[in-house]
N, C-alpha and C positions, 0 to 999 in steps of 0.2 A: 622021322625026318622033320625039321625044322624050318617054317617057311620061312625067309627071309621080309621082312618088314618093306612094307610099300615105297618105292622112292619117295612121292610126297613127305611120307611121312619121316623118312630116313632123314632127307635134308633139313626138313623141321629141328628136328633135332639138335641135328649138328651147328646150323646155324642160330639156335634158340640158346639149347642147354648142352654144350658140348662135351660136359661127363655123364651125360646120360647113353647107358652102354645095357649090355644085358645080362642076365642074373649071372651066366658064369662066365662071363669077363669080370662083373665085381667079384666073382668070389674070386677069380686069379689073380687080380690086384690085391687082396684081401691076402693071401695063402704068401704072396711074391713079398709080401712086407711084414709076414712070420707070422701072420695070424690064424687060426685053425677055424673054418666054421664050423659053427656050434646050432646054430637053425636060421632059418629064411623061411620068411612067408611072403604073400604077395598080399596087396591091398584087395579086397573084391572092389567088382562094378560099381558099387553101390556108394562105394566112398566119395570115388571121382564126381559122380554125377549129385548123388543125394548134397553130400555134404560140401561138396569144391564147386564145380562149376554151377550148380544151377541158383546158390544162392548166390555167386559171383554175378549171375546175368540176374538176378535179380535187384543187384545192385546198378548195374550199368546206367539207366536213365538218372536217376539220383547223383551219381557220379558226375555226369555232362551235365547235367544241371547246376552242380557248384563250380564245377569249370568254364563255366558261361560257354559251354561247347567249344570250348580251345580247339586248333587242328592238333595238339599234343594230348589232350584229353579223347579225342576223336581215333587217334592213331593206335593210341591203348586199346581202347573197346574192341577196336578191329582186329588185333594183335591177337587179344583175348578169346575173339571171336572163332579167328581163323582155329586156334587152337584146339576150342571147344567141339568147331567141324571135323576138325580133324580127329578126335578121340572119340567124337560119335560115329563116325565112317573107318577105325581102322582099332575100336576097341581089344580087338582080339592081339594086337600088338604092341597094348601100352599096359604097363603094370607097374605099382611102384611100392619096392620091395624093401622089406628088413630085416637087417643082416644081424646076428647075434653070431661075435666072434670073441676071439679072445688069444692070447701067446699063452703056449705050453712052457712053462719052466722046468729044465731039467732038472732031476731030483739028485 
């Protein structure tokens, strides 16, 4: 059984990145426009954190700093922030995935 994603984290989503859906909804958009999957992998942990957000917040002071702390520059970081809270507190429900498909042509 499949747990259903935390509302938090659902409305995130929706109101962030609105095609962000899950692996087999993309495969049924994927299948729904003639394409056959062919493999899917998911990102590990380690991506997110190692390589995206932690060198993102490593940036952040640097950032406000040539923004002369703008409230537009201020509103980013928080944004970014919230986000980053949110994928450390609901990791087990964010994955970001690659799809290898392709259209079979008939012979």
């Amino acid at each position: 059984m499949t747990q259903e994603r935390p509302a938090e984290l659902e409305e995130h989503w929706l109101n962030e990145y609105a095609e962000v859906d899950t692996a087999s909804a993309k495969v049924a958009q994927l299948e729904a426009a003639g394409y056959t999957l062919l493999g899917y992998f998911p990102l590990p942990e380690r991506c997110w954190l190692d390589n995206y957000y932690r060198p993102l917040q490593a940036r952040f002071d640097a950032f406000l700093d040539a923004q002369n702390h703008s409230a537009a520059a201020r509103d980013i970081v928080a944004a970014e922030q919230r986000e980053i809270s949110l994928y450390e507190r609901f990791s087990a429900y964010v994955s970001y995935g690659f799809y290898v498909a392709g259209r079979l042509h008939d012979a």
